[in-house]
C-alpha positions in Angstrom: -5.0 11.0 -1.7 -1.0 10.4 -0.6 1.3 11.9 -1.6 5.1 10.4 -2.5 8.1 12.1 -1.8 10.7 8.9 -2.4 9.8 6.2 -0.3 7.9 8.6 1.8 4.2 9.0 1.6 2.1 11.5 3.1 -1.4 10.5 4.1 -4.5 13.0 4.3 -7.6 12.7 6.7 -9.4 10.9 4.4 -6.2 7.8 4.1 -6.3 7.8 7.8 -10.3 7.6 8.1 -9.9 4.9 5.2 -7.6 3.0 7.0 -9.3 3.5 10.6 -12.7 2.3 9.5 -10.7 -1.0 7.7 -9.5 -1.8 11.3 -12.9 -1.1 13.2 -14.8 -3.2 11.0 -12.1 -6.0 12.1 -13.1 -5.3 15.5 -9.8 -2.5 16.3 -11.5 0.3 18.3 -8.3 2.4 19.2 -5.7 1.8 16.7 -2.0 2.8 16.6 -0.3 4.6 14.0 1.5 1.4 13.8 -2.1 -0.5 13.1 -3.4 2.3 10.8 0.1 2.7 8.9 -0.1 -1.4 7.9 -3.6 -0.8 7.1 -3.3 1.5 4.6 -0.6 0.0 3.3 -2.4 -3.3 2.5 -5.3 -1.1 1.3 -3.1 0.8 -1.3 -1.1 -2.2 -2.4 -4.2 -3.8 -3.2 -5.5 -1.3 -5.2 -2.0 -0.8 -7.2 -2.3 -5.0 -8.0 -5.9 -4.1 -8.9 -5.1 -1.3 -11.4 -2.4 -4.1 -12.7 -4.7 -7.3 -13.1 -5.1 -6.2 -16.9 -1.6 -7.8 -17.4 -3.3 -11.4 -16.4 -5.4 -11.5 -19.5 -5.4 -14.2 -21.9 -4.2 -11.8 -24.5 -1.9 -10.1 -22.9 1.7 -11.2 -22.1 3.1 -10.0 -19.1 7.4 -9.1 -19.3 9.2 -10.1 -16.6 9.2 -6.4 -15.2 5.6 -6.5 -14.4 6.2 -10.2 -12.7 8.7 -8.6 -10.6 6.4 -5.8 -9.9 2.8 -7.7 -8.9 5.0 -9.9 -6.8 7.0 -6.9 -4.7 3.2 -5.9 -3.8 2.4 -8.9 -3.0 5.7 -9.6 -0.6 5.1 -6.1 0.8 3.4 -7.0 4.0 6.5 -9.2 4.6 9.5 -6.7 3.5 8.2 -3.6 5.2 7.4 -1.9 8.5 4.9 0.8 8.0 4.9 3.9 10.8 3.0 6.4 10.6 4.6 9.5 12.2 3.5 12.6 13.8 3.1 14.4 10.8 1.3 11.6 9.0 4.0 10.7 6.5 3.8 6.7 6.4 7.7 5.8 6.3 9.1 1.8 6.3 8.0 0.5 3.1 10.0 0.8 0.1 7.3 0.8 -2.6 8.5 -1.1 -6.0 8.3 0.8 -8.7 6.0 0.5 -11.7 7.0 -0.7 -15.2 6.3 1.6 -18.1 
C-alpha cells in the first residue's frame, strides 16, 4: 500500500494496477497518470469513509471533528487535483486528517 510523506503519497504497482483496472472496467483502455491519479484517489477516499461509517450508528454520537472529517472525503473530488508523477508519488490532494 501508499505511502504518506505530508500531503504526498507514494503509490506501489499494486495502487496503480488497482486503479488501472477501476478505469478499464469503465471502458478507459490507455489512461493517464492524470486518470489513474483521480482514480485512486476516489478508490482510497472511499475506503477511509468506509473504515469511518461505524460513527453513523445509532449508538454512537459522532463530534463535530469526525463531521468535518467524513465530509472533507466526501468534498475531495471537488478540492483536489490528483497527478501522478514520474516517480509515482500522487501529489494535488490535501488529505484531511483523521480525528482521534
Amino acid at each position: 500500500m501508499q505511502t504518506f510523506r505530508g500531503e504526498i503519497m507514494k503509490l506501489l504497482k499494486g495502487d496503480i494496477d488497482i486503479a488501472t483496472n477501476i478505469l478499464r472496467r469503465q471502458g478507459v483502455d490507455n489512461p493517464s497518470n492524470t486518470d489513474i491519479a483521480t482514480a485512486f484517489m476516489r478508490y482510497h477516499r472511499s475506503g477511509l469513509l468506509e473504515n469511518s461509517d461505524w460513527m453513523g450508528n445509532q449508538d454512537v454520537i459522532m463530534s463535530a471533528e469526525w463531521k468535518t472529517y467524513r465530509q472533507a472525503l466526501r468534498d475531495l473530488p471537488q478540492n483536489s487535483s490528483p497527478q501522478l508523477d514520474s516517480n509515482n508519488n500522487l501529489t494535488g490532494i490535501n488529505w484531511p486528517t483523521k480525528p482521534e
